[in-house]
C-alpha positions as CSV (number, residue, x, y, z in Angstrom):
1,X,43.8,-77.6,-43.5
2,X,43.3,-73.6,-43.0
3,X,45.2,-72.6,-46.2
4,X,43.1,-75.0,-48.2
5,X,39.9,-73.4,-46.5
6,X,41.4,-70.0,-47.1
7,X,40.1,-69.9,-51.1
8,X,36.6,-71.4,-50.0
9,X,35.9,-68.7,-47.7
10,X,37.0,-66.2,-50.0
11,X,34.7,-67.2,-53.2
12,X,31.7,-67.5,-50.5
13,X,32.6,-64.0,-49.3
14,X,32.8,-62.4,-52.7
15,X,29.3,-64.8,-53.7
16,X,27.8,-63.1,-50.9
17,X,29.0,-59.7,-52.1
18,X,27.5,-60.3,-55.6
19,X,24.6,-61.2,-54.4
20,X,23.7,-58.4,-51.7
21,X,25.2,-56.1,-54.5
22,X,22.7,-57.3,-57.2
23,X,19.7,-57.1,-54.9
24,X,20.2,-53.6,-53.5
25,X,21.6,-52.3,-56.9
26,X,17.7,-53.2,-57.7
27,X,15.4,-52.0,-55.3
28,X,17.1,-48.6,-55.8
29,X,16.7,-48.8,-59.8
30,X,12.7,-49.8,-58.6
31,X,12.4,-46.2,-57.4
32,X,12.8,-45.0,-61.0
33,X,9.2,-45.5,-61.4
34,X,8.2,-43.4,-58.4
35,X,10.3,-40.3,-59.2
36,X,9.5,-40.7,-63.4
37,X,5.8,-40.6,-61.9
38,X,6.2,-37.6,-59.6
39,X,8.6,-35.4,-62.2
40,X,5.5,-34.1,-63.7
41,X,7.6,-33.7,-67.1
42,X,7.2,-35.8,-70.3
43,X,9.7,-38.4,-71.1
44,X,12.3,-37.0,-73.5
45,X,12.9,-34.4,-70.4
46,X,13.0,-36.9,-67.5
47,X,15.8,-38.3,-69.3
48,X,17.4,-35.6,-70.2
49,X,17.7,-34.7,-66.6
50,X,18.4,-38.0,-65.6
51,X,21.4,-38.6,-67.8
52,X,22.7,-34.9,-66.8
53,X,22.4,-35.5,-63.3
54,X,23.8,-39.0,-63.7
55,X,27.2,-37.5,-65.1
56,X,27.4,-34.9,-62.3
57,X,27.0,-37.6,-59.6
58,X,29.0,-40.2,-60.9
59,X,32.1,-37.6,-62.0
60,X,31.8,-36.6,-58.5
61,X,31.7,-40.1,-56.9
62,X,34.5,-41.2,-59.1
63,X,36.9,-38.4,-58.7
64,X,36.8,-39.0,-54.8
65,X,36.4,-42.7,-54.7
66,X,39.6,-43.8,-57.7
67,X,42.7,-42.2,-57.1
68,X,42.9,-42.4,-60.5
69,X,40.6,-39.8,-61.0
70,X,37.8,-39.2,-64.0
71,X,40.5,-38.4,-66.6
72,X,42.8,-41.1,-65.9
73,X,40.3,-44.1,-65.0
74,X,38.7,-43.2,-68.6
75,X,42.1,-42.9,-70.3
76,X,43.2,-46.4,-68.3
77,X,40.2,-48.4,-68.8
78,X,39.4,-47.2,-72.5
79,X,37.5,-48.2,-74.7
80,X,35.7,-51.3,-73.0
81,X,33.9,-48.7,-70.5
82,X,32.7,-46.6,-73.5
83,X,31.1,-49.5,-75.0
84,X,29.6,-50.8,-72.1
85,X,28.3,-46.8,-71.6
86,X,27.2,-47.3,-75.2
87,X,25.4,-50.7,-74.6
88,X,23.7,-49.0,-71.5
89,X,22.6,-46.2,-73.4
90,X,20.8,-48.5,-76.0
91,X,19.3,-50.5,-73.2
92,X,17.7,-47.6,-72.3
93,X,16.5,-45.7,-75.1
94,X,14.8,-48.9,-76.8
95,X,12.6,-49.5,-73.0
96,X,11.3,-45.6,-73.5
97,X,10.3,-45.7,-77.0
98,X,9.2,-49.7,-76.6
99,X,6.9,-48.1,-73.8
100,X,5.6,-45.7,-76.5
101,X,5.0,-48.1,-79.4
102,X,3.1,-51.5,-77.4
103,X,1.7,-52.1,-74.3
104,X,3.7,-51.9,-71.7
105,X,2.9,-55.4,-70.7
106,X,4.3,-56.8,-74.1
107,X,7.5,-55.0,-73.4
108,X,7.2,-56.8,-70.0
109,X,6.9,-59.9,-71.0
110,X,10.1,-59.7,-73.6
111,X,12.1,-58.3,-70.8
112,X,11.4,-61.5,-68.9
113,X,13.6,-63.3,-71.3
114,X,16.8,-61.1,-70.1
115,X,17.9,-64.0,-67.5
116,X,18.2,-66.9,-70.2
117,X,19.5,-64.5,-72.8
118,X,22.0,-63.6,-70.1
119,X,22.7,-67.4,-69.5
120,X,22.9,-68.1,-73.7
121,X,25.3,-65.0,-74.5
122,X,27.3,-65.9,-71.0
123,X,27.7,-69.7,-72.3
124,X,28.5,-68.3,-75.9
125,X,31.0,-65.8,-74.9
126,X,32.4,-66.2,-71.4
127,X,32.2,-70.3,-71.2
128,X,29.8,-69.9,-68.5
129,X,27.4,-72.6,-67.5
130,X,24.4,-72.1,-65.1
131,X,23.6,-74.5,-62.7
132,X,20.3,-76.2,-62.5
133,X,19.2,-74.3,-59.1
134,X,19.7,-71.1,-61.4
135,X,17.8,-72.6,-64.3
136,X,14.7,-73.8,-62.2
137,X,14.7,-70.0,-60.6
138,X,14.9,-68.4,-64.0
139,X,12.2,-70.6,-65.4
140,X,9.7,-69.6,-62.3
141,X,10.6,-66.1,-62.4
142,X,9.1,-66.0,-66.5
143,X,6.6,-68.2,-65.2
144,X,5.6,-65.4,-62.5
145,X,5.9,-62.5,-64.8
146,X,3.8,-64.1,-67.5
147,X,1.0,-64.6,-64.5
148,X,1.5,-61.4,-63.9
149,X,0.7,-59.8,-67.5
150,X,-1.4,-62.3,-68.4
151,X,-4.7,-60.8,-67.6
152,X,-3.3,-57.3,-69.4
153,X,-1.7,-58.6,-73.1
154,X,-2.5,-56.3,-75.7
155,X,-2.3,-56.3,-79.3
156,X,1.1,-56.8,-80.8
157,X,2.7,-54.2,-82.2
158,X,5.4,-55.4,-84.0
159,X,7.7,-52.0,-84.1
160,X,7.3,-51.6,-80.2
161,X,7.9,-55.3,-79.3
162,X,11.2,-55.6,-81.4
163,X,12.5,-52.7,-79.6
164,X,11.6,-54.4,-76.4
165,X,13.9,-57.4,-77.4
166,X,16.8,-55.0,-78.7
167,X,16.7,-53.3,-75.5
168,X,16.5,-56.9,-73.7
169,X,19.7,-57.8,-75.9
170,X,21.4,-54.6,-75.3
171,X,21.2,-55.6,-71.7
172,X,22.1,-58.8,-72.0
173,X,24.8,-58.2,-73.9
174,X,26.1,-55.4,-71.5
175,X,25.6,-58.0,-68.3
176,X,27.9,-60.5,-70.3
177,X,30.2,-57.9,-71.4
178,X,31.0,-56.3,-67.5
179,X,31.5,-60.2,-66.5
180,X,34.0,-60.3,-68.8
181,X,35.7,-57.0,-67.9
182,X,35.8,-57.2,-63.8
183,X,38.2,-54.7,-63.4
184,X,36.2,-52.1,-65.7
185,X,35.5,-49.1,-63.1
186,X,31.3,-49.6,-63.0
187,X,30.9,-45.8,-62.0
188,X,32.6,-44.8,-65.2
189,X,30.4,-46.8,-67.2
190,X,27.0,-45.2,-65.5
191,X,28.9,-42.1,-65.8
192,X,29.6,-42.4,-70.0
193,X,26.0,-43.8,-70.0
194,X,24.2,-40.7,-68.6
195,X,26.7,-38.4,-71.1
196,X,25.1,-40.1,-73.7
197,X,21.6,-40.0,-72.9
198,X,22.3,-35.9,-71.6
199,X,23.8,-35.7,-75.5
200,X,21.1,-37.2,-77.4
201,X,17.9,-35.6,-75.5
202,X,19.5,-32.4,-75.4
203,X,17.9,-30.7,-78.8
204,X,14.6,-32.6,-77.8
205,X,14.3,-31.3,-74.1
206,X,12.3,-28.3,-73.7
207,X,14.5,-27.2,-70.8
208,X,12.9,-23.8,-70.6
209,X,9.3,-25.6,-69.2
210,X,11.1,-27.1,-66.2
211,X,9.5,-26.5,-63.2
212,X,11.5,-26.0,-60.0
213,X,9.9,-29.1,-58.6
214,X,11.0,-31.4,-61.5
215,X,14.6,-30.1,-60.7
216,X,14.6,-31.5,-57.0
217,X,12.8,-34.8,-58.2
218,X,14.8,-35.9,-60.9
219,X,18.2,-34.4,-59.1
220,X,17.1,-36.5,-55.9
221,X,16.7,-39.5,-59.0
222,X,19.8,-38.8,-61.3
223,X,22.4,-38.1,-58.3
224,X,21.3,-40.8,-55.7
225,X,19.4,-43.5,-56.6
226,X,19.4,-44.5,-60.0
227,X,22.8,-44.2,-61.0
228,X,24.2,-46.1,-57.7
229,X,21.6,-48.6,-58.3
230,X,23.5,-49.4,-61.8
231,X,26.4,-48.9,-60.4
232,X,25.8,-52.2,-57.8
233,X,24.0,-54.5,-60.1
234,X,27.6,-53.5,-62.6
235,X,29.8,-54.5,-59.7
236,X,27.5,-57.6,-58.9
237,X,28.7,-59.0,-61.8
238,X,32.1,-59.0,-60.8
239,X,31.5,-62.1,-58.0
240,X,28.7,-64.2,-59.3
241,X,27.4,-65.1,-63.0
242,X,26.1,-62.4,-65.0
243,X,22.8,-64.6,-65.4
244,X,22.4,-64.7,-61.7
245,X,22.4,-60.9,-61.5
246,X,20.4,-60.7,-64.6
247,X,18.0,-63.0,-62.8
248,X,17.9,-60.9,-59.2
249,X,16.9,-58.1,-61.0
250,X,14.0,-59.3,-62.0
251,X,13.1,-58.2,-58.2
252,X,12.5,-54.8,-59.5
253,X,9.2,-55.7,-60.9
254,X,7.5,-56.6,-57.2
255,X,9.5,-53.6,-55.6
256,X,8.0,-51.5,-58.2
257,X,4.8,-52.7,-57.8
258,X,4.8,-52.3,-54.1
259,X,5.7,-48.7,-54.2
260,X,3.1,-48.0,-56.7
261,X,1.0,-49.5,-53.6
262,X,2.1,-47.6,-50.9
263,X,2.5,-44.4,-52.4
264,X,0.0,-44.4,-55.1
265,X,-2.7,-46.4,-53.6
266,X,-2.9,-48.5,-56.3
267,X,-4.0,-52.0,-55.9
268,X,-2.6,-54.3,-58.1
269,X,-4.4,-56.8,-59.1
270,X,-5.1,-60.4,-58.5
271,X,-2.5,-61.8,-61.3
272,X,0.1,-59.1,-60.2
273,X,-0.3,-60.5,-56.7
274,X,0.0,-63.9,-57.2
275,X,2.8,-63.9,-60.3
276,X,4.7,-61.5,-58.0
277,X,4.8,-63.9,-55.2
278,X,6.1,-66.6,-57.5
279,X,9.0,-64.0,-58.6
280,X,9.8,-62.7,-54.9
281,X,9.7,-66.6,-53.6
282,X,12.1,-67.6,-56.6
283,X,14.4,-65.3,-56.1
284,X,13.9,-65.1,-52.3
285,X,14.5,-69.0,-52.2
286,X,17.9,-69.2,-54.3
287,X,19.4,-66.0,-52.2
288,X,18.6,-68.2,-49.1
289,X,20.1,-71.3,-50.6
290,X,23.4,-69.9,-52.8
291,X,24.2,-67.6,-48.9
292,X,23.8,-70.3,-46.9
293,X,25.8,-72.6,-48.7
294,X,28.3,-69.5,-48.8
């Protein structure tokens, strides 16, 4: 009776894990908007420094936590953690200039689709099927954003919002492709992710304007937060489905709004209030229910 309970206790142990994994991994990614905010730079230099600092942490981290070290966890993982760098590094370069070219609440609204994307590409790929408890929360948590933006949608501008659903594919994509690759070191990935970004901004930063202050910020950003925050929703993906972790991240949108409260006094309004509720109780409610099953 024990050793049959033995493999039970072990996938609601490792459930649990990808669950609390996904969740933090977010509400440290929903400080990105708080340091972006205080930085005081434009946005070709916050990500600059953000991908440089990203590469200095997570060499760091990775040479003290793998006793393979940076060198040999690169050469023994290959080419799927470059790729997934590379898929990270799309992600985030189509959200900045999507931000640019529409309103930000068009961009918001194609980023809702990342769950069922997640789900389609995970089906497609991995033979991965979502339960209807996942389904029902990925439906309300749309259903919240689009209350959300719905007193706020702009014109469409078509250049903007196809970046927005690249960078929701690129994500997507990179979600599915980590499921698929467990063993893939996740600080590696962050780590070729930020060399990427550090690379490409470099000629287009204007290093020289930097301000002492910015330094701190985005070092505080680029060496703590951000990059450990991708680092947990990556390994999150290693115990549950990548469309459940696609789905919990969808958190960041209240926690971001609630900093924006209490350190920028400002007062969302009514829609953000009430779609945001719908989004924290969805999410809030299938935690509650897939842990205490576990």
């Amino acid at each position: 009776m024990t050793t049959i309970a033995l493999p039970k206790i072990a996938a609601a142990e490792a459930r649990t894990k990808g669950i609390l994994s996904a969740l933090v991994g977010t509400l440290l990614i929903s400080f990105d908007s708080v340091f972006v905010r205080l930085s005081g730079t434009d946005g070709v230099n916050t990500v600059f420094l953000f991908g440089l600092f990203t590469v200095i942490s997570m060499s760091v981290m990775l040479q003290i936590s793998d006793q393979r070290g940076v060198v040999g966890t690169l050469k023994e993982d290959g080419w799927p953690v470059v790729i997934s760098g590379l898929l990270m590094f799309d992600s985030a370069c189509c959200f900045i200039l999507s931000i640019k070219f529409t309103a930000v609440a068009n961009t918001v609204i194609i980023m809702a689709s990342r769950p069922v994307l997640t789900a389609i590409f995970s089906w497609l790929f991995l033979k991965e099927t979502a339960d209807k408890s996942l389904w029902l929360a990925i439906i309300m948590v749309v259903g919240g954003i689009a209350v959300v933006i719905s007193g706020s949608l702009e014109s469409v501008n078509l250049f903007g919002d196809s970046l927005a659903l690249l960078c929701v594919i690129f994500l997507a994509l990179n979600g599915t492709y980590q499921r698929h690759y467990t063993k893939m070191s996740r600080i590696a990935v962050v780590g070729i992710a930020g060399v990427w970004l550090a690379a490409v901004l470099l000629p287009f930063a204007d290093v020289a304007s930097l301000t002492p202050g910015t330094w701190l910020i985005m070092a505080a950003m680029g060496l703590l937060s951000a990059p450990f925050g991708r680092v947990l929703t990556g390994v999150s993906t290693r115990y549950i489905l990548a469309a459940e972790a696609a789905m919990i991240s969808m958190s960041m949108s209240v926690f971001s709004t609630s900093w924006a409260f209490l350190l920028f006094n400002e007062i969302p309004p009514a829609a953000t209030l009430a779609g945001g509720s719908l989004i924290l109780g969805a999410i809030s409610s299938y935690i509650f229910l897939k842990l205490r099953r576990a």
